[in-house]
Residue frames relative to the residue before (quaternion, step in Angstrom):
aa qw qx qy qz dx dy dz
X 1.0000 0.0000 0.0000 0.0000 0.00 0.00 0.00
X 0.6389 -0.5367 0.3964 0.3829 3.41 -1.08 1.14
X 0.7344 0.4354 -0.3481 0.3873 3.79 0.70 -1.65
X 0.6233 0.5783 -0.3972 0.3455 3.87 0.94 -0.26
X 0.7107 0.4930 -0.4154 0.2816 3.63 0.89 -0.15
X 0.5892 -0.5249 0.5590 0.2546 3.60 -1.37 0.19
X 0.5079 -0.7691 0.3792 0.0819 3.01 -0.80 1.18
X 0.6034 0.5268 -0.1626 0.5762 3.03 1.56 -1.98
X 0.5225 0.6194 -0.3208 0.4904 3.76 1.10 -1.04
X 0.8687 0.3182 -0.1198 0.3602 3.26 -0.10 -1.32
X 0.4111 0.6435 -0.3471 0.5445 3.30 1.54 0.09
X 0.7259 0.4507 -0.2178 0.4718 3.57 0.66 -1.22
X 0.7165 0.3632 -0.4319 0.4101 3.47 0.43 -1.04
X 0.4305 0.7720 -0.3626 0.2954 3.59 0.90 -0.63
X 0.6793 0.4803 -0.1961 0.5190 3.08 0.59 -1.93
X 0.6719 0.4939 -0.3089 0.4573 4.12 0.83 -1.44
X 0.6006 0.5967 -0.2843 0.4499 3.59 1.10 -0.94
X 0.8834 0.1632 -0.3032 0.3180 3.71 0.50 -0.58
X 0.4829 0.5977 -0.4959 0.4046 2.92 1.82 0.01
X 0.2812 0.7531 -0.3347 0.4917 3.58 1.22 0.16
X 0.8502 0.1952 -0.0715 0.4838 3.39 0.03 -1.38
X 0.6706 0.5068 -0.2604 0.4751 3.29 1.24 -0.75
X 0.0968 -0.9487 0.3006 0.0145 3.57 0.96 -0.61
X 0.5779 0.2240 -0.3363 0.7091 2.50 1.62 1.73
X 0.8282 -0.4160 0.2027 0.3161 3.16 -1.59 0.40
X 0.1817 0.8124 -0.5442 -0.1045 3.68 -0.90 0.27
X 0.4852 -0.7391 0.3989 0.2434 3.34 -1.36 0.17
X 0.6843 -0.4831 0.2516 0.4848 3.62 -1.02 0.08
X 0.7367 0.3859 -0.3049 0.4640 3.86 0.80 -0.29
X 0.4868 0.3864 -0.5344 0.5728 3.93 1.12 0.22
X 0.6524 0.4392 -0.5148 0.3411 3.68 -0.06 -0.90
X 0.5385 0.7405 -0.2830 0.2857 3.55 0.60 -1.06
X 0.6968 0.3241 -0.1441 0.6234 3.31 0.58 -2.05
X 0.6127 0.5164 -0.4592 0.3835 4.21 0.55 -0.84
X 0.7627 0.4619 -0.1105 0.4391 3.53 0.43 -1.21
X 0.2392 -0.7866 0.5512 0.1422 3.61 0.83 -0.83
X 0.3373 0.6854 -0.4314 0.4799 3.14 1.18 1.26
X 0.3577 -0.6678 0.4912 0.4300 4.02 -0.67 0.55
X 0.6074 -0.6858 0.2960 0.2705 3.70 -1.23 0.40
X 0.5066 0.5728 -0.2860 0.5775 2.79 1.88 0.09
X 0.6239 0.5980 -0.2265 0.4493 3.61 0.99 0.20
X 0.6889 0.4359 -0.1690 0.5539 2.88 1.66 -1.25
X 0.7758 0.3880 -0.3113 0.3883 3.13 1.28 -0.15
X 0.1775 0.6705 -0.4815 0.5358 3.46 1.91 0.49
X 0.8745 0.2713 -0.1494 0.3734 3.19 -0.30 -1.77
X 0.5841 0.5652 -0.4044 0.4193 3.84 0.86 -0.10
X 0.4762 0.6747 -0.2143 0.5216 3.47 1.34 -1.14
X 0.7683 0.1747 -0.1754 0.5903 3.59 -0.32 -1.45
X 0.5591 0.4177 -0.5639 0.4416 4.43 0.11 0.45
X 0.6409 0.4273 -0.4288 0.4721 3.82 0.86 -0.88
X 0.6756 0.5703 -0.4173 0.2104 3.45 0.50 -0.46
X 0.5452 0.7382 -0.1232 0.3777 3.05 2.29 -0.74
X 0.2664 -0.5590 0.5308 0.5787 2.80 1.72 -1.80
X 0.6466 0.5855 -0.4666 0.1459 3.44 0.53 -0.67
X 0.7300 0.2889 -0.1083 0.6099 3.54 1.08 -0.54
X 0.0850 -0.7893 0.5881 0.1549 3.86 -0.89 0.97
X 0.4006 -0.6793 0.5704 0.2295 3.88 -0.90 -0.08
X 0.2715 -0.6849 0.6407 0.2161 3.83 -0.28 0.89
X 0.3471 -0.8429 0.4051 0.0702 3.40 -1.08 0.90
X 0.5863 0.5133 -0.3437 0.5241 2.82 2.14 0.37
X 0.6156 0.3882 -0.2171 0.6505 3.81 1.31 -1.36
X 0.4000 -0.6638 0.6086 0.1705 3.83 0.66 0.02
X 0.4234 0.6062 -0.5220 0.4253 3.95 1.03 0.24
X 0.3454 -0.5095 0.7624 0.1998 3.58 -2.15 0.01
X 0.0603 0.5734 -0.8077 0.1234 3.17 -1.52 0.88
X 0.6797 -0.3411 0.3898 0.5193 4.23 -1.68 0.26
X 0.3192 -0.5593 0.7357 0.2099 2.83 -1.73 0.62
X 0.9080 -0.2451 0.2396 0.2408 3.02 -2.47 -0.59
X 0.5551 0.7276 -0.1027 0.3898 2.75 1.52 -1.17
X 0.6728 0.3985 -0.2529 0.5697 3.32 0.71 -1.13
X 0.7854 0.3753 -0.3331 0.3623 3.49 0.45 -0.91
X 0.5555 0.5386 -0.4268 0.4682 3.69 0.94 0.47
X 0.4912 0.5311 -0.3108 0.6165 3.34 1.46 -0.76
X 0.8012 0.4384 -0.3135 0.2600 3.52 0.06 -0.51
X 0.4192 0.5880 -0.3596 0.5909 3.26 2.00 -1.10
X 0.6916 0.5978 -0.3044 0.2677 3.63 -0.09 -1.23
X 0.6670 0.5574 -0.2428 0.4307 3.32 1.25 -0.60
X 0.7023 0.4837 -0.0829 0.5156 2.37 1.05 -1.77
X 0.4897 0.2778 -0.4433 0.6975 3.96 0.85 0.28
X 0.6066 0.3953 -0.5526 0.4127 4.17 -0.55 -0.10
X 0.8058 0.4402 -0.2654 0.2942 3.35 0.64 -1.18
X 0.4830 0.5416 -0.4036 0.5572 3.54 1.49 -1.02
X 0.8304 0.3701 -0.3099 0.2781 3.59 0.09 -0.89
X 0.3241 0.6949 -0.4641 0.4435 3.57 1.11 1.09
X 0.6512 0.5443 -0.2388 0.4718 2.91 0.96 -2.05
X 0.6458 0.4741 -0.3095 0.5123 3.95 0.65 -1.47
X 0.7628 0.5437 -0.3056 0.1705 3.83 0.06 -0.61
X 0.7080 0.5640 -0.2491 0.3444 2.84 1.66 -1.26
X 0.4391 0.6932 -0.3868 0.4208 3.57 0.93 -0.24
X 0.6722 0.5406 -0.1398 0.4862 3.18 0.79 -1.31
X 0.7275 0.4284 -0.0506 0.5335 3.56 0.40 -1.65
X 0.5314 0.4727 -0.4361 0.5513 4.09 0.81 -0.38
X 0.6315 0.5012 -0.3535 0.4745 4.00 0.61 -1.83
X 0.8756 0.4114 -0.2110 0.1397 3.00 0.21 -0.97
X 0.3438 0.5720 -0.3663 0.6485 3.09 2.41 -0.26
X 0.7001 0.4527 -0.4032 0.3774 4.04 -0.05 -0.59
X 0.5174 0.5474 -0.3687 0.5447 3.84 1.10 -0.75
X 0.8275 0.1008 -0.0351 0.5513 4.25 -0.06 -1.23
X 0.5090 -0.6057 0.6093 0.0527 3.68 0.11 0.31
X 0.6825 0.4399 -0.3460 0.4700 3.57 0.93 -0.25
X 0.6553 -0.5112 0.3968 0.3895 3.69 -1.25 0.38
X 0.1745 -0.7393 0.6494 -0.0352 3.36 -0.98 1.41
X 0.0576 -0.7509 0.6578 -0.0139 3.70 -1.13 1.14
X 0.1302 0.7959 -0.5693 -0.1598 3.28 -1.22 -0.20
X 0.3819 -0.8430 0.3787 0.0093 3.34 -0.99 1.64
X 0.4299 -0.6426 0.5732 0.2714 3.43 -1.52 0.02
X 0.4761 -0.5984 0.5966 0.2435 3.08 -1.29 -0.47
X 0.1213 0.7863 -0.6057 -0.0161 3.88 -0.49 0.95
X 0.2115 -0.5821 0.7756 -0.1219 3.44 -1.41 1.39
X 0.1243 -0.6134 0.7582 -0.1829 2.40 -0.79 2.41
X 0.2898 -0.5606 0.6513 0.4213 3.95 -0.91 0.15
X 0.8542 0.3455 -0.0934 0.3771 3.12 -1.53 0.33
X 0.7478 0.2167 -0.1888 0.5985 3.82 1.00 0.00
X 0.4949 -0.6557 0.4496 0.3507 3.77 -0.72 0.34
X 0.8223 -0.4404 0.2589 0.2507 2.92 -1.64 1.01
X 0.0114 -0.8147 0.5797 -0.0013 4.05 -0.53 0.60
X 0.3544 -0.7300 0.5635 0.1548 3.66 -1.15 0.53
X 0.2094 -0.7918 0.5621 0.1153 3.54 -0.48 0.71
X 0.1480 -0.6966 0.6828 0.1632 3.94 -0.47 0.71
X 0.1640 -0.8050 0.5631 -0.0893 2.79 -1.32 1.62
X 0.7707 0.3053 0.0582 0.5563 2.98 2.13 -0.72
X 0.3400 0.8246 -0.4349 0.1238 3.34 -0.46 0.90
X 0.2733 -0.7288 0.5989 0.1883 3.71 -1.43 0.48
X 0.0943 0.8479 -0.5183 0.0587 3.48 -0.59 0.67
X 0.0184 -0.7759 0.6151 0.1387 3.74 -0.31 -0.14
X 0.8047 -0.3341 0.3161 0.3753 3.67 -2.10 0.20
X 0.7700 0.4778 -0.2430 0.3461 3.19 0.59 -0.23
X 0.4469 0.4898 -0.3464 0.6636 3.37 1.81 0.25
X 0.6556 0.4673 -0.5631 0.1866 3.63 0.09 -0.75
X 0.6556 0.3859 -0.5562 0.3344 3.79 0.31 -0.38
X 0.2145 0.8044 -0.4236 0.3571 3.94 1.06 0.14
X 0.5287 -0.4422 0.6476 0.3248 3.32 -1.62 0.10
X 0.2709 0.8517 -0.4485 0.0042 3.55 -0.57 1.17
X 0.0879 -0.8236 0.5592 0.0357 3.65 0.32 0.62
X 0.5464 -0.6014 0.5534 0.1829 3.15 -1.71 2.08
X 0.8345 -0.2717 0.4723 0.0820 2.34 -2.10 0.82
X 0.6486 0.0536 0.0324 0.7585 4.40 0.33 0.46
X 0.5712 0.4600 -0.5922 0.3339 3.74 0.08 0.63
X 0.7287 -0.5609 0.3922 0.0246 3.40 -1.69 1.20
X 0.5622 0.7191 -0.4066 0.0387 3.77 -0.60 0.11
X 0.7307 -0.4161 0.2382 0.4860 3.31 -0.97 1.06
X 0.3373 -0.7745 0.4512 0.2877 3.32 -1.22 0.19
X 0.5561 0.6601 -0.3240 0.3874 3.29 1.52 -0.52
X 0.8781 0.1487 -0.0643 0.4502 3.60 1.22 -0.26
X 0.4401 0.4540 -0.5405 0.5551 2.71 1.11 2.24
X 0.5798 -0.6039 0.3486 0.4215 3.17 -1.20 0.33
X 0.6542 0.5098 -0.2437 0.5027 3.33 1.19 -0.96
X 0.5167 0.5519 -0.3552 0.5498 3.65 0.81 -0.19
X 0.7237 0.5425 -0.1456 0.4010 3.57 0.71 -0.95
X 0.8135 0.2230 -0.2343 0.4834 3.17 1.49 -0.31
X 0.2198 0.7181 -0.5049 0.4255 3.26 1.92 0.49
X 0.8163 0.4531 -0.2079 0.2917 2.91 0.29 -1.96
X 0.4910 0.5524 -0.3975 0.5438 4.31 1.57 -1.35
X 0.6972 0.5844 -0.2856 0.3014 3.86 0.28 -1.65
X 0.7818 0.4378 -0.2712 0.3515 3.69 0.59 -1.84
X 0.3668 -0.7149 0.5424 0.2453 3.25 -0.72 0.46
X 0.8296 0.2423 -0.0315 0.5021 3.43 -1.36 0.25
X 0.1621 0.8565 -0.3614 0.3309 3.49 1.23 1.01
X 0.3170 -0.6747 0.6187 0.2482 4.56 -0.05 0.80
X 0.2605 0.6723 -0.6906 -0.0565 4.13 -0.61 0.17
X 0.4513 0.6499 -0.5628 0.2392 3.63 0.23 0.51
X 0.2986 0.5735 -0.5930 0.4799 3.76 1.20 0.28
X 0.6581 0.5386 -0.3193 0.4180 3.83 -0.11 -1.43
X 0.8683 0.2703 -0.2834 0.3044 3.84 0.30 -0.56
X 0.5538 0.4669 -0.2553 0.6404 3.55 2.27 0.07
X 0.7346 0.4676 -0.2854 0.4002 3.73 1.33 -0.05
X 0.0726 0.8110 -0.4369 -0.3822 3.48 -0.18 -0.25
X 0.7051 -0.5141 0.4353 0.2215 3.05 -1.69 0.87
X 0.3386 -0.7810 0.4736 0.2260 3.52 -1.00 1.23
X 0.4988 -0.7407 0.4432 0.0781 3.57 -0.72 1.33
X 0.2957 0.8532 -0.4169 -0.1045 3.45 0.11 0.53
X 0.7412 -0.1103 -0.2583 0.6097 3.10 1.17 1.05
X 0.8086 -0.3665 0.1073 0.4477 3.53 -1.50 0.21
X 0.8203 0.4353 -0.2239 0.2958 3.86 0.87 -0.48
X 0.2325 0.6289 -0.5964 0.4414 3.43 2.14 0.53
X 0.7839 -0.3851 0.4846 0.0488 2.84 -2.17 0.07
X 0.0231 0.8959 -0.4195 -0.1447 3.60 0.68 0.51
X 0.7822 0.1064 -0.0337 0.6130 3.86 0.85 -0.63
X 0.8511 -0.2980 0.3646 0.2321 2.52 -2.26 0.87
X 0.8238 0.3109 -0.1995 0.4300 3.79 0.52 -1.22
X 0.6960 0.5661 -0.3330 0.2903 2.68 1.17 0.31
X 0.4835 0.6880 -0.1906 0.5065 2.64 1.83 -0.77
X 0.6046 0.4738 -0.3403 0.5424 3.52 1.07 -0.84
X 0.6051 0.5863 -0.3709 0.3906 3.88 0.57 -0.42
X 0.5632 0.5838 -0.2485 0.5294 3.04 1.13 -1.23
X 0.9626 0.0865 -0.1544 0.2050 3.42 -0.09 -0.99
X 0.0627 0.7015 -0.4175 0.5741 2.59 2.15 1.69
X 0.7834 0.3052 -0.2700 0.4694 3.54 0.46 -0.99
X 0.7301 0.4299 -0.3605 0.3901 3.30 0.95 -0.49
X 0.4222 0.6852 -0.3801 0.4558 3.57 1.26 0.68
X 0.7701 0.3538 -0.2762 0.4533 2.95 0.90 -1.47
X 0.4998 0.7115 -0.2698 0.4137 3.65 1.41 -0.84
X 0.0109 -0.8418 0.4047 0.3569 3.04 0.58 -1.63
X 0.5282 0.5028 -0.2433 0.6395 3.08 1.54 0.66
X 0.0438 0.7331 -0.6687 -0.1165 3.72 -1.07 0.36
X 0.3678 -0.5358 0.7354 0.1919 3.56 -2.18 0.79
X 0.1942 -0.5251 0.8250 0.0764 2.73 -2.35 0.63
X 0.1571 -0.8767 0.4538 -0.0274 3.30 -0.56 1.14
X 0.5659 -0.5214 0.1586 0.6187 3.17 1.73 0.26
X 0.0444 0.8262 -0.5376 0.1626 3.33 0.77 1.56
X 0.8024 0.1631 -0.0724 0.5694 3.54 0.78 -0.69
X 0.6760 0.0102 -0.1727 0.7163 3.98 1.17 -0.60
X 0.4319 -0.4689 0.7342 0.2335 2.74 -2.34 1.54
X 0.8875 0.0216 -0.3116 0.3389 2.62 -2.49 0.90
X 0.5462 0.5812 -0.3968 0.4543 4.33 1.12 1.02
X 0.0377 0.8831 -0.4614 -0.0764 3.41 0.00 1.28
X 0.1916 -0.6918 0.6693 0.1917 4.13 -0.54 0.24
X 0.1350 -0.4623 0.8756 0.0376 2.77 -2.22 0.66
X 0.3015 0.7239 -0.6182 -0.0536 3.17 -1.43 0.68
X 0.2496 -0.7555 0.5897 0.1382 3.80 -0.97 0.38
X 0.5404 -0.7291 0.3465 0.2373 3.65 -1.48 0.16
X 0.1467 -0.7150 0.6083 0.3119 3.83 -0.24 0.57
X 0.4465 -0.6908 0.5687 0.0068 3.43 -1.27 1.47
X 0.1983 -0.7768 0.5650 0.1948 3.60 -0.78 0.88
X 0.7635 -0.2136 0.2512 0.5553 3.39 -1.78 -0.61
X 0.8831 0.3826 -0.0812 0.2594 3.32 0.57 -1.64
X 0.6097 -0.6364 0.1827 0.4356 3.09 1.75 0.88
X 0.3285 0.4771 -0.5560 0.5961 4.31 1.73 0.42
X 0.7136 -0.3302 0.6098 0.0998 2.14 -2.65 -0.09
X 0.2807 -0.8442 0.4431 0.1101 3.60 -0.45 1.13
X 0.5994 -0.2456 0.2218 0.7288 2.95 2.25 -1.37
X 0.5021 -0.6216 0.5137 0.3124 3.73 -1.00 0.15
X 0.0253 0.7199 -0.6388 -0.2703 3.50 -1.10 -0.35
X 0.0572 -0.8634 0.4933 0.0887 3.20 -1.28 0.37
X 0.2602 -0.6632 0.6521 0.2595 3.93 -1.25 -0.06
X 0.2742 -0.6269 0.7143 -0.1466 2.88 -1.29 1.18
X 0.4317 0.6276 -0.6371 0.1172 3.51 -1.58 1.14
X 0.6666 -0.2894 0.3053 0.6154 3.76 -0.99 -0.31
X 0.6712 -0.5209 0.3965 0.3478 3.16 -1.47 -0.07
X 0.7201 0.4195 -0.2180 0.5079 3.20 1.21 -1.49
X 0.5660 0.5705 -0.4110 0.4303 3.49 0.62 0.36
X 0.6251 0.4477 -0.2695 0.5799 3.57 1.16 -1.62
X 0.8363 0.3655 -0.1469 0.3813 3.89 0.47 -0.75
X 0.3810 0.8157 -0.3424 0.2688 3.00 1.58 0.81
X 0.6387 -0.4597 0.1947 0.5856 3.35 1.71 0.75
X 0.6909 0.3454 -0.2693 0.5752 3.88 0.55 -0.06
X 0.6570 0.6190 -0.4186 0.1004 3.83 0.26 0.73
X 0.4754 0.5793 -0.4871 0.4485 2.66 1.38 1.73
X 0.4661 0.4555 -0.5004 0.5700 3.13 1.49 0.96
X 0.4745 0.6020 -0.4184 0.4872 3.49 0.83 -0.16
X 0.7269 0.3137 -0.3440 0.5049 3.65 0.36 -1.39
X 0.5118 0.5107 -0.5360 0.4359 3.91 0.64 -0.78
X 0.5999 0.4052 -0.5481 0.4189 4.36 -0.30 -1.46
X 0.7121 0.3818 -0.4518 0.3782 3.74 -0.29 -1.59
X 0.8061 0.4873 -0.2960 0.1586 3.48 -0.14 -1.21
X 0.6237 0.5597 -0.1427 0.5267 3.06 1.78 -0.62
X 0.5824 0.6022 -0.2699 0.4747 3.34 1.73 -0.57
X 0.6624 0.3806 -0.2533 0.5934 3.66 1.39 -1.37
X 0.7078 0.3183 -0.5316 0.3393 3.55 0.27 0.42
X 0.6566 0.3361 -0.5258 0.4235 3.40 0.50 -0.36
X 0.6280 0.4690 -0.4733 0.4020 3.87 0.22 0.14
X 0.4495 0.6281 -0.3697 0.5166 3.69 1.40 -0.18
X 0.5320 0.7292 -0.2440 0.3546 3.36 1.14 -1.05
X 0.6463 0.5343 -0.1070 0.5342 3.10 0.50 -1.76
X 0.7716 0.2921 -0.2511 0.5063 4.12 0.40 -0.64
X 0.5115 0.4567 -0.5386 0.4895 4.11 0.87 -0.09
């Protein structure tokens, strides 16, 4: 709805939008007359992007054109996106070996809000759908998933001090309640190299999940298996944790 957008917001993408179309530098009075914005606005809102990175100023033509920012934002995709193409091979084999639902996640770093996985990947078939199934771009805490769990052991150079001024939603008795704990957790899932959800967030919904390893020794993304409990615990789920664990390295491969 029109009454839901931000102004200051919509001001910025604008400004990113025609240098976009225009594809080259401009300055604070073309953007103005292009946009119909006052020039004292445009240079509010140009200001607080340079401060971002998102916008740089040439220090000779005194124009704006993208900053740094965008172009790191842009690599980033573009490695999220290459690394789909590289996964599915992998992540299909491995859905044919356990029959159970196979995802594979990112990593989101919100400032200011705790860590979240982003499922970017997944194999599933008719027979999961009455299942626990979370779309494709769907969210979840990280502290109480399996794949969340090794973002967080995996990323390097990681902020967890949200976790000791926030508390963690509880959604039943076997989430994660504190900070020290949480660090335990992803102590064990270091030394392991693998981490379980045991119904931390869904009863009767177990995960297995393990890290895909980049060049630079972080987390690229997690991967994980997913089924009821009494199925995942059906006496054979340490060959289970071996498929996952053996799956995110040889797909770990592929990024060294």
């Amino acid at each position: 709805m029109k009454s839901d957008i931000i102004n200051s917001v919509d001001r910025a993408l604008e400004i990113l939008l025609t240098f976009y179309e225009s594809n080259r530098e401009m300055g604070i009075s073309e953007l103005s007359e292009q946009l119909g914005i006052y020039k004292s606005t445009v240079f509010r809102t140009l200001k607080t992007m340079e401060e971002k990175g998102f916008v740089r100023q040439n220090p000779v033509t005194k124009n704006y054109w993208f900053g740094m920012r965008l172009y790191a934002i842009g690599l980033s995709i573009r490695e999220k996106m290459h690394l789909q193409d590289v996964i599915a091979p992998y992540t299909h084999k491995l859905y044919e070996q356990c029959h159970e639902i196979v995802n594979v996640s990112i990593l989101e770093n919100s400032a200011g809000n705790f860590h979240h996985s982003i499922i970017i990947h997944k194999e599933i078939s008719d027979k999961n759908l009455l299942f626990v199934n979370q779309p494709l771009g769907s969210s979840s805490p990280c502290y109480c998933s399996s794949v969340g769990k090794c973002l967080l052991a995996f990323t390097k150079d990681l902020d967890f001090s949200i976790y000791k001024i926030k508390p963690m939603e509880q959604y039943n008795e076997r989430t994660i309640k504190s900070y020290e704990s949480l660090m335990e957790s992803l102590e064990e899932v270091r030394r392991n190299g693998y981490a379980l959800d045991d119904e931390e967030r869904e009863v009767g919904l177990t995960c297995i999940g393990a890290p895909i390893i980049g060049r630079n020794g972080s987390a690229v993304a997690a991967i994980s298996m997913s089924g009821p409990t009494s199925r995942m615990n059906d006496g054979h789920i340490e060959e289970k944790i071996q498929l996952v664990v053996n799956t995110a390295k040889e797909i770990s491969k592929e990024f060294r």
